[in-house]
FIMARMAR-771649 format. One line per field, with one value per residue (C-alpha): residue number from 1; x, y, z; chain. Coordinates in nm, 2 decimals, padded with zeros to 4 digits, m for minus. Example, Ala and Ser with C-alpha at 12.3 -4.5 7.8 and 13.67 -1.06 7.14 Angstrom:
BEGIN
seq (1, 2)
X (01.23, 01.37)
Y (m00.45, m00.11)
Z (00.78, 00.71)
mol (A, A)
END
This chain:
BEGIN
seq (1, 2, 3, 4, 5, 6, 7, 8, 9, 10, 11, 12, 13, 14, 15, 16, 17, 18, 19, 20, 21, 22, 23, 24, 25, 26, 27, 28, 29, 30, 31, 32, 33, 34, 35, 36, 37, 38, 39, 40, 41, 42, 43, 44, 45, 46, 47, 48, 49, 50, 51, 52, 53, 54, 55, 56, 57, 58, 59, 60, 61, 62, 63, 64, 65, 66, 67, 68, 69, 70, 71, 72, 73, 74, 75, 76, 77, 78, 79, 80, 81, 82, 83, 84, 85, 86, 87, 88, 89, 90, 91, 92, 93, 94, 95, 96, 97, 98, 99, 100, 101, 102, 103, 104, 105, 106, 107, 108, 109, 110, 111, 112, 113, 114, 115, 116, 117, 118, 119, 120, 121, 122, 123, 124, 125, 126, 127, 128, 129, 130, 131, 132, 133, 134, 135, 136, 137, 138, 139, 140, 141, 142, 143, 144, 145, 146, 147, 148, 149, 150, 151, 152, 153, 154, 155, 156, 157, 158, 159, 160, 161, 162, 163, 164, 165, 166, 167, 168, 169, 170, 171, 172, 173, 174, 175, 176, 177, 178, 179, 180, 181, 182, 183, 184, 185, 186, 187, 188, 189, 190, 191, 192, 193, 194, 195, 196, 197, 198, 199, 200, 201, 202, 203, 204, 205, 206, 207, 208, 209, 210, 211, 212, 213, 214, 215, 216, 217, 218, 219, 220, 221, 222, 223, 224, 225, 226, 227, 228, 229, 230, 231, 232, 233, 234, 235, 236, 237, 238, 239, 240, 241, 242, 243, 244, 245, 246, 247, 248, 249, 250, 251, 252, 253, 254, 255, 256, 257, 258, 259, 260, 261, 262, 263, 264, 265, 266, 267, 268, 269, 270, 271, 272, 273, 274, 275, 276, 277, 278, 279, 280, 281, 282, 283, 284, 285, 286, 287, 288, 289, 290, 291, 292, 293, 294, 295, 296, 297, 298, 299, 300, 301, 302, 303, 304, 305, 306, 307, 308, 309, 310, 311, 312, 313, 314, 315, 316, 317, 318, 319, 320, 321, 322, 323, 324, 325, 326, 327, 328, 329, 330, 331, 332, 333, 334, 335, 336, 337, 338, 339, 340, 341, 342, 343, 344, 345, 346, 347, 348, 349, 350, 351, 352, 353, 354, 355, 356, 357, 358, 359, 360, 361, 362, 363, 364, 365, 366, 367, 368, 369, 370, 371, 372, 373, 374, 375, 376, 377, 378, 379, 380, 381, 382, 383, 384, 385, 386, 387, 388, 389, 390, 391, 392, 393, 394, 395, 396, 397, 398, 399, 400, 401, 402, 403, 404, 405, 406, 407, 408, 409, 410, 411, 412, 413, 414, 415, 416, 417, 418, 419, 420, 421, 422, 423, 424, 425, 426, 427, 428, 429, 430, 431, 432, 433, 434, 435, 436, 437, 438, 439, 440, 441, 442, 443, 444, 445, 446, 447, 448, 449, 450, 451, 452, 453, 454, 455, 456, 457, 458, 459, 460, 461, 462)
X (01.78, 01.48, 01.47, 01.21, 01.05, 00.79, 00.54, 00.28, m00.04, m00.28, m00.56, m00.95, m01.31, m01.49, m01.78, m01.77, m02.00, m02.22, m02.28, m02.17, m01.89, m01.64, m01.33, m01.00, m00.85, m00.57, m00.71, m00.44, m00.22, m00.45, m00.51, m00.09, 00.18, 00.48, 00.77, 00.92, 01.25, 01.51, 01.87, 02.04, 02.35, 02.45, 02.54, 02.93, 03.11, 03.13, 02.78, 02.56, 02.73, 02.41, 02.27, 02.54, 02.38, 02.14, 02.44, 02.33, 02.11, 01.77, 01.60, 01.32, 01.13, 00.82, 00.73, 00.47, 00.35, 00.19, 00.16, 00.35, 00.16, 00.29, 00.16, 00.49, 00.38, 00.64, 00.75, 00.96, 01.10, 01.43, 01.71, 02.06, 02.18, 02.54, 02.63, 02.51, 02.34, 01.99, 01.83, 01.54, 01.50, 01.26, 01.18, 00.94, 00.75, 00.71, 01.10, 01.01, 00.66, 00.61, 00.34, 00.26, 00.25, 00.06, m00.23, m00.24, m00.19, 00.09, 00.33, 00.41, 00.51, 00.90, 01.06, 01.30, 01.38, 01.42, 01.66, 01.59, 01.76, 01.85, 01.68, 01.92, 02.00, 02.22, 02.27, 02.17, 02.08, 02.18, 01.84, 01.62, 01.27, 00.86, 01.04, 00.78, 00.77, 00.58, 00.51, 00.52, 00.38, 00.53, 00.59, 00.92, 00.98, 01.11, 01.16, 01.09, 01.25, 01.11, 00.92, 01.11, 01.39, 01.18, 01.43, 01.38, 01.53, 01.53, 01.53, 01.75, 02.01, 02.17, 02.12, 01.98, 01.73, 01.48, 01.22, 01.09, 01.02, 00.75, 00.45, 00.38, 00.00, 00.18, 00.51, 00.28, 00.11, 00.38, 00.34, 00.59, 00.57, 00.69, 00.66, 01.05, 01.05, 00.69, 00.73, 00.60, 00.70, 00.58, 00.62, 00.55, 00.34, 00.17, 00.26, 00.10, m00.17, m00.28, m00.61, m00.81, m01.00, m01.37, m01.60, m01.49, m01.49, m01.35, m01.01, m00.74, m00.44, m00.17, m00.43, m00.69, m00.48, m00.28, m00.05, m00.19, 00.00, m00.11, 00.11, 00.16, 00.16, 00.31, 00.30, 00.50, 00.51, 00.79, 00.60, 00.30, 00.23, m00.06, m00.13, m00.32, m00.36, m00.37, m00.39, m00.13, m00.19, 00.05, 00.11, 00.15, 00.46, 00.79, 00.92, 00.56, 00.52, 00.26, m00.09, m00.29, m00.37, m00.64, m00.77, m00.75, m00.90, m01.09, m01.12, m01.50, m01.55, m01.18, m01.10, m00.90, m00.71, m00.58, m00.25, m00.39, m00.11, m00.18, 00.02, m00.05, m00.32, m00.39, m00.72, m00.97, m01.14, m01.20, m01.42, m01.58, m01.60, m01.86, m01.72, m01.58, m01.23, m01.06, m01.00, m00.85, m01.03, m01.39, m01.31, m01.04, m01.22, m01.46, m01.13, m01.12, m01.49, m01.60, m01.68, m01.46, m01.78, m01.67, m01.80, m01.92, m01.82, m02.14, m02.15, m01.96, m02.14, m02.17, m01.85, m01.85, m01.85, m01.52, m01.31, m01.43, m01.15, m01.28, m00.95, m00.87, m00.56, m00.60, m00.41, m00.18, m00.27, m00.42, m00.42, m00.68, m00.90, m01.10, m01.24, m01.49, m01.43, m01.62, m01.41, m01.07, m01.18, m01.28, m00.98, m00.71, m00.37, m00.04, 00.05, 00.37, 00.31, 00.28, m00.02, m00.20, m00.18, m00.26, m00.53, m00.70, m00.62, m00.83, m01.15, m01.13, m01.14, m01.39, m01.21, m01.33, m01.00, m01.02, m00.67, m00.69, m00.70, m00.34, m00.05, 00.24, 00.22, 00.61, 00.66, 00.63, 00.33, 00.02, m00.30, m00.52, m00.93, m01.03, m01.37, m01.49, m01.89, m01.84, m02.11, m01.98, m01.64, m01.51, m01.15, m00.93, m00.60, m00.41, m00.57, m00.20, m00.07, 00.21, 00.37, 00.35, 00.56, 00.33, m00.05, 00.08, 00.17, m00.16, m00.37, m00.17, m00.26, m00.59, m00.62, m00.38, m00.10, 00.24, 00.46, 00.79, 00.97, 00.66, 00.52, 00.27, 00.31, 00.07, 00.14, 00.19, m00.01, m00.34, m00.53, m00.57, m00.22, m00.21, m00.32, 00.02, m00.19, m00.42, m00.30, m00.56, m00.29, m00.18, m00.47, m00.80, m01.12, m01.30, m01.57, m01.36, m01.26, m00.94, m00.88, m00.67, m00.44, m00.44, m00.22, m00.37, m00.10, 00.16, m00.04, m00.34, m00.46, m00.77, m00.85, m01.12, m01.27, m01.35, m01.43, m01.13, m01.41, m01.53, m01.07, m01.06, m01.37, m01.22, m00.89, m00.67, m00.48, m00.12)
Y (02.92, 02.74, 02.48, 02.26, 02.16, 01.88, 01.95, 01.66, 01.67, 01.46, 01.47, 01.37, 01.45, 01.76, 01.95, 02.29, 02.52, 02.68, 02.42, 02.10, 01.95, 01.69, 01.82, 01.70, 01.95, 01.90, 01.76, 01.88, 02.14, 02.40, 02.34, 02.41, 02.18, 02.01, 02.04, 01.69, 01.69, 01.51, 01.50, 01.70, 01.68, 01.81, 01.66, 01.52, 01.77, 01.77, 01.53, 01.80, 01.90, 02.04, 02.23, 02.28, 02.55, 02.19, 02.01, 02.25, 02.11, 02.10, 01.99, 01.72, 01.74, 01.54, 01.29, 01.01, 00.86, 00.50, 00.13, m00.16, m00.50, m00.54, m00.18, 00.00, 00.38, 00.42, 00.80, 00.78, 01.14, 01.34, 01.52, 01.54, 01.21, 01.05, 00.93, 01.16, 01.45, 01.37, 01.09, 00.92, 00.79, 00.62, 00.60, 00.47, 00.74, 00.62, 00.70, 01.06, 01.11, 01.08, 00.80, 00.73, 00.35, 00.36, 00.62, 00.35, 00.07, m00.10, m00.15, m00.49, m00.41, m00.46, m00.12, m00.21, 00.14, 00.28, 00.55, 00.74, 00.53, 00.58, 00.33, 00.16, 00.17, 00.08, 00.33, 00.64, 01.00, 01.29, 01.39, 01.11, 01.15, 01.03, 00.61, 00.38, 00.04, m00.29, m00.61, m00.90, m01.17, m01.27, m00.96, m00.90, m00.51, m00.39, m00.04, 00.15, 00.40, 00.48, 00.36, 00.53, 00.28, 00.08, 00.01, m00.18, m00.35, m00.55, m00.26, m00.60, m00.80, m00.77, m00.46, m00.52, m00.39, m00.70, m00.47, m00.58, m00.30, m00.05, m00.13, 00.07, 00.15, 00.37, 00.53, 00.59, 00.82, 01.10, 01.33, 01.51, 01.88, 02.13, 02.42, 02.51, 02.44, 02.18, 01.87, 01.58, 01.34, 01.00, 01.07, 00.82, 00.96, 00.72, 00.41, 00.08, m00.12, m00.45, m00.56, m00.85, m00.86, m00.96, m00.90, m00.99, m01.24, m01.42, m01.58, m01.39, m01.55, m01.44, m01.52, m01.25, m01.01, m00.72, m00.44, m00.07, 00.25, 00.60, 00.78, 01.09, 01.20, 01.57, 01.88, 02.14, 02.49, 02.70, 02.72, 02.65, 02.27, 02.04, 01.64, 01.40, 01.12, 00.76, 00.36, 00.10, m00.24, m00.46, m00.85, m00.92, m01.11, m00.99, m00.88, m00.69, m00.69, m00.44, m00.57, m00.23, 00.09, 00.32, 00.58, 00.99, 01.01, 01.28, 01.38, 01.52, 01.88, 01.93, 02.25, 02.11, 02.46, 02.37, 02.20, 01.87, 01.61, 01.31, 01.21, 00.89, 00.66, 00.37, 00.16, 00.32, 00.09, 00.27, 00.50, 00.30, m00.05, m00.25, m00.62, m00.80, m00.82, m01.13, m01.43, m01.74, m01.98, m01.86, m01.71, m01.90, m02.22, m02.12, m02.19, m02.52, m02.62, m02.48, m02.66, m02.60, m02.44, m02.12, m01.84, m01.48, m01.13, m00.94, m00.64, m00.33, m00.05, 00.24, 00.55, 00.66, 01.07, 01.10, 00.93, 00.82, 00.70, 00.87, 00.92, 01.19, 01.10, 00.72, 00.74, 00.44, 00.13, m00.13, m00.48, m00.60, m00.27, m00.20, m00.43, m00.37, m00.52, m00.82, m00.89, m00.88, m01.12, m01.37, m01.29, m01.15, m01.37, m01.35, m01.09, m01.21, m01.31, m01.72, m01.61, m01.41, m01.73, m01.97, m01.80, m01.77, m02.12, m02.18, m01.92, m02.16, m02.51, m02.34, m02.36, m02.19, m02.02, m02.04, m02.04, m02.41, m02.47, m02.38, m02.67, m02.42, m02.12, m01.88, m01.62, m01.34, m01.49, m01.24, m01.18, m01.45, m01.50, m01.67, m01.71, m01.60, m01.48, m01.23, m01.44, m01.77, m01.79, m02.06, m02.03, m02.37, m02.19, m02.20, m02.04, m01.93, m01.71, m01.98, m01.86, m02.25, m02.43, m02.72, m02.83, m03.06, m02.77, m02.61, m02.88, m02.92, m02.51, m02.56, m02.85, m02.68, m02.94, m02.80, m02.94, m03.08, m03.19, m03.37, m03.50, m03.40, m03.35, m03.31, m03.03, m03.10, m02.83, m02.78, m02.48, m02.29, m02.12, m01.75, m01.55, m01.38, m01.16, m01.02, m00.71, m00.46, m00.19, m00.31, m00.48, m00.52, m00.62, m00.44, m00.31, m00.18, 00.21, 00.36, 00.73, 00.92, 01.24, 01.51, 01.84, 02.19, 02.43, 02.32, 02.54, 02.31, 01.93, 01.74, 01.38, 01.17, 00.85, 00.58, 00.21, 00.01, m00.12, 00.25, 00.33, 00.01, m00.01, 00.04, m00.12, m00.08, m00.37, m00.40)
Z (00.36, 00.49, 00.79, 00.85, 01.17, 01.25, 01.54, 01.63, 01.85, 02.01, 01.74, 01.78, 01.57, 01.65, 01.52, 01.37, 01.57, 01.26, 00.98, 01.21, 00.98, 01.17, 01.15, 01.33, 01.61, 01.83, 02.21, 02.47, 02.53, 02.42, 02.10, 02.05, 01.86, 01.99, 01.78, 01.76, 01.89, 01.63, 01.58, 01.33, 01.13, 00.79, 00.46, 00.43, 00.26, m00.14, m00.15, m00.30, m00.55, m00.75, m00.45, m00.28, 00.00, 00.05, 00.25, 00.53, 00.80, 00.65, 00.92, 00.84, 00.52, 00.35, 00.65, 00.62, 00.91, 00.91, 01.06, 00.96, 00.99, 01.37, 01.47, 01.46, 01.41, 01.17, 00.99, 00.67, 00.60, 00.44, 00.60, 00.51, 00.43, 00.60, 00.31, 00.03, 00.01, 00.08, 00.22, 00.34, 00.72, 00.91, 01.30, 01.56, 01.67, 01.99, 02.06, 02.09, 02.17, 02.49, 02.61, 02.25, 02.30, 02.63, 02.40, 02.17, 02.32, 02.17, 02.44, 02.35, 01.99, 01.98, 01.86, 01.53, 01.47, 01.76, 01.62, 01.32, 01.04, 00.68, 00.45, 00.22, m00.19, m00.37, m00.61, m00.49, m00.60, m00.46, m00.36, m00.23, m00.15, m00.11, m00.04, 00.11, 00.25, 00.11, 00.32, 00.16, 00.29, 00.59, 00.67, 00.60, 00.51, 00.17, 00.06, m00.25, m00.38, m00.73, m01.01, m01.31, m01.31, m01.04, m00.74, m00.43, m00.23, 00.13, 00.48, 00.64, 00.46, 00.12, m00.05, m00.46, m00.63, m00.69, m00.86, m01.15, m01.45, m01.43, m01.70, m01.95, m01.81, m01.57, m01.72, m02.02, m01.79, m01.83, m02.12, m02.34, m02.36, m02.65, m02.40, m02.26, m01.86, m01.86, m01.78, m01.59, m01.37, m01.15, m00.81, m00.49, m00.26, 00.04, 00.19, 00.09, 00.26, 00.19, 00.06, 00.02, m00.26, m00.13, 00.22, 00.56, 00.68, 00.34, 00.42, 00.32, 00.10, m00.13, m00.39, m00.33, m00.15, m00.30, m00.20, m00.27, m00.29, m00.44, m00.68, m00.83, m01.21, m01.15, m01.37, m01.35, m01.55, m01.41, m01.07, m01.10, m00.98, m01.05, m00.94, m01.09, m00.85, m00.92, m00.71, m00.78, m00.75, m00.69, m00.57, m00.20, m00.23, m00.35, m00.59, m00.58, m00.95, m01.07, m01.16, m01.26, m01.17, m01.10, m01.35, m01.21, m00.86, m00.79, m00.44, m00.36, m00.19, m00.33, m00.57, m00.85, m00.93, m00.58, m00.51, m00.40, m00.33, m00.11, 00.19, 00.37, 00.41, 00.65, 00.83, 01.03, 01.24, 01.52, 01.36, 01.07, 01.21, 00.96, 01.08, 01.40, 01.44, 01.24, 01.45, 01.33, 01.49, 01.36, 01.05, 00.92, 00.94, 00.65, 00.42, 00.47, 00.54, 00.20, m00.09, m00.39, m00.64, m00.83, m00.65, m00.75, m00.58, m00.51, m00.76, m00.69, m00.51, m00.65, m00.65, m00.34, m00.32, m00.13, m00.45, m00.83, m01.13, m01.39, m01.63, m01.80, m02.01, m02.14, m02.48, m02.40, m02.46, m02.20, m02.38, m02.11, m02.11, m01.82, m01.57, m01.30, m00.98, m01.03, m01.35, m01.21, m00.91, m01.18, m01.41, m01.22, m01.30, m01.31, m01.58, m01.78, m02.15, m02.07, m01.79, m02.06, m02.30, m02.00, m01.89, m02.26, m02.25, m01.95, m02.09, m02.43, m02.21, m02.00, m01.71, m01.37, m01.34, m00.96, m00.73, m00.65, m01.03, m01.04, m01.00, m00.89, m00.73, m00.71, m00.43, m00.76, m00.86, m00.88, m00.66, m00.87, m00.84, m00.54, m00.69, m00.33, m00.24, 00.04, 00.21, 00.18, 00.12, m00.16, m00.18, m00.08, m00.09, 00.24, 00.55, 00.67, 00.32, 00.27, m00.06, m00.15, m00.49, m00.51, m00.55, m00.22, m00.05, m00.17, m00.04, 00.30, 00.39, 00.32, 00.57, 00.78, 00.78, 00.75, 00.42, 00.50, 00.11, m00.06, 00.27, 00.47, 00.86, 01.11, 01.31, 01.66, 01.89, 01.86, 01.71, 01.37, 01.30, 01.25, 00.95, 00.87, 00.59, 00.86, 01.02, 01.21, 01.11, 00.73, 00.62, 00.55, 00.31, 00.03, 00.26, 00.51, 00.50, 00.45, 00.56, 00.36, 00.44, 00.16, 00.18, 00.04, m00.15, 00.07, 00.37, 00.51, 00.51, 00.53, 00.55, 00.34, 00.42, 00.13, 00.17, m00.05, m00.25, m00.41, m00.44, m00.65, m00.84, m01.16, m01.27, m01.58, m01.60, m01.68)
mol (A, A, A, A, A, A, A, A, A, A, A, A, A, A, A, A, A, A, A, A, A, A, A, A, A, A, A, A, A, A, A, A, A, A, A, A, A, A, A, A, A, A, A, A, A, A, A, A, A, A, A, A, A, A, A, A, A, A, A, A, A, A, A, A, A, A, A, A, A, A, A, A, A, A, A, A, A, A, A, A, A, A, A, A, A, A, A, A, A, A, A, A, A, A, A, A, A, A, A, A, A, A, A, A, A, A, A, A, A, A, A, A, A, A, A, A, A, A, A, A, A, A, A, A, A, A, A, A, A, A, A, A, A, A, A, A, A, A, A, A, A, A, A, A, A, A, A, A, A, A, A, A, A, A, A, A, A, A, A, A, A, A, A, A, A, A, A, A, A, A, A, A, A, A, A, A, A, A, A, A, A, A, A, A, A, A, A, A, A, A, A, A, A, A, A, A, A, A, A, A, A, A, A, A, A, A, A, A, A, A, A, A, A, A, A, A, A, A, A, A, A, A, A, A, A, A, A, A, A, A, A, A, A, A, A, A, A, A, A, A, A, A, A, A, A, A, A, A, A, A, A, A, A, A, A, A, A, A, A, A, A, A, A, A, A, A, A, A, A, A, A, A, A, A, A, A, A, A, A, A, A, A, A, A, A, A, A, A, A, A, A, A, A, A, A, A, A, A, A, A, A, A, A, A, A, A, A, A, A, A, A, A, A, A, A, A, A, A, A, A, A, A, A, A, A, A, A, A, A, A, A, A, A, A, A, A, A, A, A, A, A, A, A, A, A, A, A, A, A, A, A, A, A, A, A, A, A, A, A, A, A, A, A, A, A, A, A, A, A, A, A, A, A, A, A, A, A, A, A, A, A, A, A, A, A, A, A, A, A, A, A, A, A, A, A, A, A, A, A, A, A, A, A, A, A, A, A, A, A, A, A, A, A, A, A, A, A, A, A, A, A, A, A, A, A, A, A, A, A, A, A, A, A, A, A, A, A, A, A, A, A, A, A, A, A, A, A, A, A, A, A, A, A, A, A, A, A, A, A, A, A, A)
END
């Protein structure tokens, strides 16, 4: 039987010495791994009753490692569940590397999960695996566990599954084989980010922001594995409802006869910093100073060479066909049957079809058009994400007067309030770059870098 071990390192960019390609390498202790040091258990008896020789201590299996929107360096992997067979954890990283928070400076980020934790659901299998977490939009955590059957449900507080159903633009993804022992399945594979649909420094709301994860379509032929990669969409507010996806990415300087599976993804700042850092007072102004006149997205850029949707396998139907990224800031709606007739209503009165057009707004509500010019922001929707119910809600964000019932207080201190969408770790804009971690035939990895612009310049909608 196998056990599994995770080792960590300090990592950093480096040149190769003969053809000069940056490459990652581990800084200190010579160039060596530290295994990370984790408790172990195995399974309660009689939980894997398919695998039984699985209810062995495992060790730690399939971890990703990312931020959550307060800068929590969070890992969600498996190991032998304490209630089943298998389960899914997460942990703080900083509770067992050693000076992590004072590398990267974080020390006044509160710890939540400071031991490692299994994540809750309801129903569970007896194998768990590749769960991620979603934000919504003030940034209280939700976990999903899968999208055949969609389930998720709250990390804190009742346990349900508030997931909506999966669209058929994704399940119709998986194919049906007549070969004995092919098949294919959807698989989760990073953890989300959040994305504001236009340039910095547009304001971000729960209008033009969405929630973006990576997923798997996997083959399988005895052994013989194979992954076509693809980007969900989603809203930023619960229950997350799905708004498109992505067609087949292709990752440049990759061999597809390899095993290519993606990991994890998050910001990278540091290294690819194209704007200032948000800050409220400056930027968050523009929402309210700017005159309600529909606005227009500069064009898309060009597919960048480190990821391009070109799709291979588009024999389901997609009632809304395929919009470039200009098109789904003007169109982009809420996607039940009653938004689809509202907003033909709107094309056929000629409305705009902007945010502040809207009278009521639901937390499940999806990522609609701000109508926002990366130059000049035009959006009026609130400066502070409120997931509002009313147009008097609406208009009290965007001056940046609280709602209290139907009334409208003035807020007592002074001073724009925070941003709860912006996040230096969970979110960011359309021309900020997102680095993403790829595994090789289960031997080596590699990271990419693509601006979110070129990952979500071509969207099927759902």
């Amino acid at each position: 039987m196998y056990h599994h071990e995770l080792v960590f390192c300090d990592m950093g960019w480096t040149w190769t010495r003969t053809i000069r390609r940056k490459i990652l390498h581990c800084k200190e202790n010579s160039g060596r791994s530290v295994r990370l040091e984790l408790p172990e258990w195995a399974s309660p008896k009689g939980k894997c009753s398919r695998y039984p020789f699985l209810g062995l201590i495992q060790g730690y299996t399939d971890p990703r490692v990312f931020f959550s929107p307060l800068g929590e360096p969070l890992m969600i992997v498996g190991t032998n569940s304490k209630t089943a067979c298998l389960g899914q954890f997460v942990v703080d990283l900083r509770t067992y590397i050693p000076d992590l928070a004072k590398k990267m400076e974080i020390e006044d980020v509160p710890i939540r999960f400071k031991e490692i934790t299994e994540l809750p659901r309801k129903d569970r299998a007896e194998v768990e695996k590749n769960w991620f977490m979603l934000y919504d939009e003030n940034n209280r955590v939700y976990v999903q566990h899968d999208y055949d059957e969609r389930s998720l449900s709250p990390v804190f507080g009742e346990i349900a599954n508030i997931a909506p159903p999966t669209p058929q633009c994704l399940m119709g993804l998986k194919e049906k084989f007549n070969m004995k022992d092919a098949a294919n399945d959807i698989h989760q594979a990073t953890n989300s980010l959040r994305v504001t649909l236009c340039d910095f420094p547009c304001v971000p709301t729960i209008h033009n922001t969405v929630l973006v994860e990576i997923v798997h379509v996997k083959f399988k032929n005895y052994y013989e594995l194979f992954y076509r990669r693809y980007a969900v969409v989603m809203n930023a507010t619960a229950p997350f409802e799905i708004i498109g996806r992505t067609g087949n990415l292709m990752y440049a300087g990759t061999d597809e006869h390899t095993m290519i599976y993606t990991v994890s993804m998050g910001w990278d700042p540091d290294n690819f910093r194209v704007h200032e850092p948000w800050d409220e007072a400056k930027h968050g102004a523009v929402a309210t100073s700017a005159k309600k006149t529909p606005g227009r997205p500069e064009p898309p850029q060009p597919p960048s060479a480190a990821a391009s949707a070109g799709d291979e396998n588009e024999d389901e139907e997609v009632d809304d066909g395929v919009l470039g990224l200009t098109d789904r800031l003007k169109n982009l709606l809420p996607f039940g049957s009653g938004a689809r007739r509202a907003r033909r209503t709107r094309r056929d009165e000629g409305s705009a079809g902007t945010a502040g057009d809207k009278t009521t707004t639901t937390a499940a509500s999806s990522a609609a058009s701000s109508s926002t010019s990366s130059a000049a922001p035009s959006s009026t929707s609130s400066a502070t994400s409120s997931a509002s119910a009313t147009s008097t809600t609406s208009a009290a964000a965007a001056s940046g007067s609280p709602v209290t019932g139907s009334k409208v207080v003035t807020p007592a201190k002074t001073g724009p309030p925070a941003n709860s969408l912006v996040s230096k770790y969970y979110h960011g804009w359309l021309n900020d770059v997102i680095i993403i971690n790829i595994g090789l035939n289960d031997v080596e990895g590699a990271v990419l870098h693509v601006t979110a612009r070129n990952l979500l310049d071509c969207i099927h909608l759902c």
